[in-house]
Wavefront OBJ file of the C-alpha trace (Angstrom):
o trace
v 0.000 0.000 0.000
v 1.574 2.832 -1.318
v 0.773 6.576 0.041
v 3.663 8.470 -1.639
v 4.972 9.565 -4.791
v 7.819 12.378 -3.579
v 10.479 10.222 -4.651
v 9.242 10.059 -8.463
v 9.692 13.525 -10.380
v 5.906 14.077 -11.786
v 5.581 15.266 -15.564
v 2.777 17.539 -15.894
v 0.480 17.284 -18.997
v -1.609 19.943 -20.737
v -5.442 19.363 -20.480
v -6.749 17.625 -23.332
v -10.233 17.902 -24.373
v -10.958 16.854 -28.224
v -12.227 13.760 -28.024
v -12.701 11.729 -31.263
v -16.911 11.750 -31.551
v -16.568 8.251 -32.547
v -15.240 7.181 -29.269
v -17.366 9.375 -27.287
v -18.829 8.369 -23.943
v -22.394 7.232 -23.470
v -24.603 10.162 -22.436
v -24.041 10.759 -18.767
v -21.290 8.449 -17.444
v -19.468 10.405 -14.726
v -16.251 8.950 -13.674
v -15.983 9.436 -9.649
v -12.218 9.565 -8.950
v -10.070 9.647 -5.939
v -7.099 12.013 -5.450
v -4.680 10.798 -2.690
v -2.556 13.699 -2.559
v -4.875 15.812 -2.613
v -7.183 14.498 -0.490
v -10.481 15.176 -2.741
v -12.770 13.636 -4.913
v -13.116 14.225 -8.332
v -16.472 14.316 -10.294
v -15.882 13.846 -14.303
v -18.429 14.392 -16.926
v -16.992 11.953 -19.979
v -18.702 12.925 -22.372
v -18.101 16.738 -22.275
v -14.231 15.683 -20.998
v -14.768 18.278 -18.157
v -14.177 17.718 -14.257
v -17.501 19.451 -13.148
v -16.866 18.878 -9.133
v -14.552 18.530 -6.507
v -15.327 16.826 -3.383
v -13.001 17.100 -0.068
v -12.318 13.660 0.950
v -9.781 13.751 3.915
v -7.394 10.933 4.852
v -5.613 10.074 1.401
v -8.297 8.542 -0.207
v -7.754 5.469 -2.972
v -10.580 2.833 -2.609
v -13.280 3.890 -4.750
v -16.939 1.806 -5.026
v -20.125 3.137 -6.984
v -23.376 1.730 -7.631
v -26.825 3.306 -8.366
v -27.348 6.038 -6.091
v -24.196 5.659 -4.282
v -20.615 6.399 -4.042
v -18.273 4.942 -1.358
v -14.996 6.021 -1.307
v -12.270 4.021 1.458
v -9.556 6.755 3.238
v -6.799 4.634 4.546
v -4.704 7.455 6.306
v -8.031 8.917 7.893
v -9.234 4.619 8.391
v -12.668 5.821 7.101
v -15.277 4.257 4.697
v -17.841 6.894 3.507
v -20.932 6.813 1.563
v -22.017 9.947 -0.665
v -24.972 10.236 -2.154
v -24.784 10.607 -6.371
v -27.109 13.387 -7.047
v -25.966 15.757 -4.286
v -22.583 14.436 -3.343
v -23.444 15.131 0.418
v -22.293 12.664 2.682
v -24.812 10.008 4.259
v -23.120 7.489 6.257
v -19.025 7.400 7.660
v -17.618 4.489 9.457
v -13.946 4.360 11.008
v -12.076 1.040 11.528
v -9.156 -0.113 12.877
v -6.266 -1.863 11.254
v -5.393 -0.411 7.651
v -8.783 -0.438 5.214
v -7.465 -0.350 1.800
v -9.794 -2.097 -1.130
v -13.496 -1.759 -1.944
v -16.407 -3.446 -3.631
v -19.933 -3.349 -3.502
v -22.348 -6.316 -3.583
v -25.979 -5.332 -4.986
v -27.393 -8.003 -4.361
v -27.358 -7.968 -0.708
v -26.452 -4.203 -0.333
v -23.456 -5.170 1.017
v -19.950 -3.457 1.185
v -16.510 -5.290 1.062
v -13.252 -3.942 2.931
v -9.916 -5.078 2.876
v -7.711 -4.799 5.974
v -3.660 -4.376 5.234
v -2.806 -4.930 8.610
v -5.005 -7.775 10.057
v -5.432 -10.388 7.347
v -9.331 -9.777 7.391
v -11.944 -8.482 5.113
v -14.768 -6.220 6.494
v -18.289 -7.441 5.475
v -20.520 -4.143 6.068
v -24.358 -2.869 5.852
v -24.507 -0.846 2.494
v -26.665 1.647 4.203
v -25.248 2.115 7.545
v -21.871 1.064 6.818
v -22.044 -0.616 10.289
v -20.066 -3.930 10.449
v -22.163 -7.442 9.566
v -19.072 -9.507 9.601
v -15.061 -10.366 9.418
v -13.639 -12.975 6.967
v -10.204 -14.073 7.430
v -7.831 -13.830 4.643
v -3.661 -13.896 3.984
v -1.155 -11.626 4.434
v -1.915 -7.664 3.008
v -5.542 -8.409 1.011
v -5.498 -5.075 -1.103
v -7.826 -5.164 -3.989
v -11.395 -7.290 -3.955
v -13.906 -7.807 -6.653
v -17.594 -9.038 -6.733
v -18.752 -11.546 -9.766
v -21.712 -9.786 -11.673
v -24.078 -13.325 -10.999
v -23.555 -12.131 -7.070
v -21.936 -15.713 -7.169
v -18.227 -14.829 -5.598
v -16.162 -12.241 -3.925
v -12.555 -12.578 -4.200
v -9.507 -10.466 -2.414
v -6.048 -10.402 -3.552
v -3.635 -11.668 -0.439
v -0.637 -9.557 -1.504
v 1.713 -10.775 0.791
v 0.585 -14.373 0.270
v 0.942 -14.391 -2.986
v -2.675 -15.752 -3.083
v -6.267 -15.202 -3.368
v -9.213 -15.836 -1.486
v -12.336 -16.742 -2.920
v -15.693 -16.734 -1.048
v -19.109 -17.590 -1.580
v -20.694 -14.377 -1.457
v -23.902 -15.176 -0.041
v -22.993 -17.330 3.081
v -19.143 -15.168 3.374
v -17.661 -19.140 3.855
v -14.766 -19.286 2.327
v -14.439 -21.475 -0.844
v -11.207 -21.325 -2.221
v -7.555 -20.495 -1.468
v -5.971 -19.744 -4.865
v -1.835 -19.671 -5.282
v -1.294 -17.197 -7.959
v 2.010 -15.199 -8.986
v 4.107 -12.482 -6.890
v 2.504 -10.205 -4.731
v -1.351 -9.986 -6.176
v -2.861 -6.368 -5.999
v -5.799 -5.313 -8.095
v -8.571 -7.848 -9.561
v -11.794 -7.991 -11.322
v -14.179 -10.667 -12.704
v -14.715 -10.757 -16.605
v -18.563 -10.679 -18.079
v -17.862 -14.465 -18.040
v -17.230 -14.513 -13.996
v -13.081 -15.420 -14.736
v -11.227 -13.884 -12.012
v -8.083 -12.157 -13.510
v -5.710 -11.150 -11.063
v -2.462 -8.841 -11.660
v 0.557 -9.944 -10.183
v 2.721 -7.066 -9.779
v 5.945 -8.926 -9.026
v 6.168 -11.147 -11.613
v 4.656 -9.292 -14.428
v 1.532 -11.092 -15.298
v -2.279 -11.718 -14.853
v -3.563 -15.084 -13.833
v -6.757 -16.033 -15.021
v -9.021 -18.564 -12.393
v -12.348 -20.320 -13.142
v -13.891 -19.461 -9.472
v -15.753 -22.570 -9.081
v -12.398 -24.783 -9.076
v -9.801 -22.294 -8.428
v -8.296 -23.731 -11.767
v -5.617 -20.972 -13.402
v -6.409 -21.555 -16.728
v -3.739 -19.410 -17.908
v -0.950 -16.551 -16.825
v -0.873 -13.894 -19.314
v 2.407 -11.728 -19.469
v 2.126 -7.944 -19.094
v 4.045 -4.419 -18.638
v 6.010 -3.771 -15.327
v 4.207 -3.876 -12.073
v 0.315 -4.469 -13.016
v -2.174 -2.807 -10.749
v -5.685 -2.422 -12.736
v -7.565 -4.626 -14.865
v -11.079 -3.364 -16.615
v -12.610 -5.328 -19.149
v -14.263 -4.075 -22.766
v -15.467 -5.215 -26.447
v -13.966 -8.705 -25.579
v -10.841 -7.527 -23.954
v -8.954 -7.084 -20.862
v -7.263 -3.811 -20.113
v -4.377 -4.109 -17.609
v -2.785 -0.726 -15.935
v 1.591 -1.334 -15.671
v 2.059 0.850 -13.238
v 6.049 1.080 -13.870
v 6.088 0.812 -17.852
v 3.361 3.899 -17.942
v 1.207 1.756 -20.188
v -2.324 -0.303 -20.311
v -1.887 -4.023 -21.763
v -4.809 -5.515 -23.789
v -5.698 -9.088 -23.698
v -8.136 -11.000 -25.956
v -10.794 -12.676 -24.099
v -11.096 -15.450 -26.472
v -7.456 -16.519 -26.748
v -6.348 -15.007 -23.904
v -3.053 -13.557 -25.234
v -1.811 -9.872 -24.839
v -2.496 -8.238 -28.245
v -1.485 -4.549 -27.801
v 0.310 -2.262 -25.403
v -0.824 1.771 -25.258
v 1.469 3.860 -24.309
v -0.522 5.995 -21.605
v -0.371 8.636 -18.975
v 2.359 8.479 -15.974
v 1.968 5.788 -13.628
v -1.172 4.421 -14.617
v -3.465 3.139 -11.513
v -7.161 2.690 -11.674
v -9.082 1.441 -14.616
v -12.886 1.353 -15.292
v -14.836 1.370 -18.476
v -18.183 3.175 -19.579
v -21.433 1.576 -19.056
v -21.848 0.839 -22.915
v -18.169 -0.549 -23.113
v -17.068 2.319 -25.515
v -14.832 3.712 -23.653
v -11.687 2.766 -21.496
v -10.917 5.195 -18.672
v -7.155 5.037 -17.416
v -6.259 7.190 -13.335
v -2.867 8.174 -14.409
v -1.461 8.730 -10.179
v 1.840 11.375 -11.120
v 0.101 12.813 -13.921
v -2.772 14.099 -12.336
v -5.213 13.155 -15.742
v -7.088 10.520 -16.165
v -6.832 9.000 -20.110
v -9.816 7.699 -22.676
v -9.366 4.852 -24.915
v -11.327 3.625 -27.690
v -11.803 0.318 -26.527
v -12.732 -1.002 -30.140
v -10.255 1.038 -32.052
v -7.329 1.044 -29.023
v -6.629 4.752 -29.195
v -6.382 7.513 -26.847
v -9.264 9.874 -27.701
v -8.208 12.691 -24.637
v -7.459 13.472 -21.384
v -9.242 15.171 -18.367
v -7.645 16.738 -15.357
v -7.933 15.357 -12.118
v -6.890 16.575 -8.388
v -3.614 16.031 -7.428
v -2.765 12.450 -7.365
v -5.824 10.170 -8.836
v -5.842 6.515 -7.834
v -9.388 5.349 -8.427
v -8.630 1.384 -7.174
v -11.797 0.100 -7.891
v -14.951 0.742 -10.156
v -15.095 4.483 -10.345
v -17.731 4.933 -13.737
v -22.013 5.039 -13.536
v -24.098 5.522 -16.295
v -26.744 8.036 -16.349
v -29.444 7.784 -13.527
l 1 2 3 4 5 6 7 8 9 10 11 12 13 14 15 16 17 18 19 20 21 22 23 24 25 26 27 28 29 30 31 32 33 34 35 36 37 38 39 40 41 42 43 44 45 46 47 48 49 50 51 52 53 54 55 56 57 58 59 60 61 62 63 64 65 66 67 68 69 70 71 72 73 74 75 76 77 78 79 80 81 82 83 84 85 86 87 88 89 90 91 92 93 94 95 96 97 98 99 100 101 102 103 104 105 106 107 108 109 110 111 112 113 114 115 116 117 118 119 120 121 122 123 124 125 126 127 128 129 130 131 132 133 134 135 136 137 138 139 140 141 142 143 144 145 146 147 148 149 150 151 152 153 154 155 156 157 158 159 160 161 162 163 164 165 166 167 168 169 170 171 172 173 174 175 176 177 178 179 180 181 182 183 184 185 186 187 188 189 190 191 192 193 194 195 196 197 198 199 200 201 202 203 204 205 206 207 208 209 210 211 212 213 214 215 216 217 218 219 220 221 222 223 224 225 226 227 228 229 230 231 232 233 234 235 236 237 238 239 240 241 242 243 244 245 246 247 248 249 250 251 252 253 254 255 256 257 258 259 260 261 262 263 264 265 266 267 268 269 270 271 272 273 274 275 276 277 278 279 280 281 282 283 284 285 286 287 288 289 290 291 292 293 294 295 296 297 298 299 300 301 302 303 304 305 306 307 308 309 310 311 312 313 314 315 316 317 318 319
């Protein structure tokens, strides 16, 4: 869990706003992003490529979780979990917690919120409207990033400092699998087809797992230190965090098939709700990018606060 960048000049970029009108967003998709350094949210309209709010959000936040009506955003230097509401960005509901809350995802199904602790090798299970704790699941060492299968089937965290993850039935919270994937596991997310890809950022590469087995089917190779993975059109985009650019992997074969040079230290990825568009947090650059996701271009950029992160799904469609 990383909560500085003073050791790593930052390159600023001008603001870019023509966007290609083929590639445009759908009508209404606002990406919700999280600036660490500056300890603010960002409210972007994508399809007029304009930041049209800024939230304060103290305690460094990263963790980022939106769904419907809501917006919950995780603080780790503050230990906070907040929920905001979308259409007046006030704040409804704040929970602190011990240990070292990092990732976020939101179950719909049950109106239920995930948190990973860094600290305590334990997951938060919490009430999506009070934010007040239902239960603890015990994971490995450092869980960081956690995703939520679309058929409300599994939730999975990535175990860092296990090299693992842990897969759980996310109805009952038993745990169902314990999954041995590459070097230090960070960021996650189940495919339209409920495949867990994971991105390993110390060796370089994304496993892919069937859930119901824990079977890797396959490790795909990427860039340097993998942190993001979003998925689009049949493909997997994966953030290198090191390289400065977003790997894209076929989702039939399963094979890398492009690398786009992006913004500076790519973090959080997301894409619109009608797949159109890829949207890249790019953490020293203070922009976040758009991609094409059919073509594979950049289409523009959008300033940010000062130091976006956006780990986790940061894009909703219109109301």
């Amino acid at each position: 869990m990383h909560w500085s960048r003073s050791s790593v000049r930052r390159i600023p970029k001008a603001l870019c706003l023509i966007l290609s009108l083929a590639a445009l967003p759908a009508a209404g998709d606002i990406a919700f992003v999280t600036n660490q350094n500056g300890e603010e949210l960002s409210v972007l309209d994508l399809s007029a490529g304009t930041e049209i709010n800024r939230i304060p959000l103290p305690g460094q936040p990263a963790g980022i979780a939106v769904h419907g009506t809501h917006i919950f955003t995780v603080s780790p230097d503050a230990k906070t979990v907040r929920r905001f509401d979308r259409a007046t960005m006030t704040e409804q509901a704040r929970v602190t917690l011990d240990g070292g809350p990092t990732g976020i995802a939101y179950d719909p199904m049950r109106d239920r919120l995930f948190i990973s602790d860094w600290f305590n090798t334990r997951l938060w299970a919490l009430d999506g409207a009070t934010l007040t704790v239902q239960a603890e699941l015990a994971t490995g060492v450092s869980p960081s990033g956690i995703a939520v299968s679309d058929d409300g089937r599994w939730m999975a965290s990535a175990d860092r400092d296990s090299d693992q993850v842990s897969i759980f039935n996310a109805e009952t919270l038993d745990l169902h699998k314990i999954v041995p994937v590459g070097v230090r596991p960070y960021g996650l997310r189940f495919d339209g087809q409920h495949r867990l890809f994971v991105g390993n950022v110390g060796t370089n590469d994304v496993s892919v797992i069937i859930p119901d087995t824990g079977e890797i089917i396959t490790t795909v190779p990427v860039g340097d230190r993998p942190y993001g993975v979003a998925f689009a059109k049949g493909r997997a985009f994966v953030t290198n965090q090191y390289e400065n650019t977003i790997t894209v992997i076929d989702l039939t074969t399963l094979e890398a098939i492009k690398t786009i040079e992006g913004g500076e230290y790519p973090e959080g990825i997301d894409a619109t709700e009608d797949e159109a568009t890829i949207v890249v947090a790019n953490w020293f650059e203070n922009t976040v990018t758009l991609i094409d996701a059919e073509t594979l271009e950049i289409t523009g950029d959008i300033e940010t606060g000062d130091g976006p992160r956006a780990f986790g799904v940061f894009i909703l469609g219109e109301d």
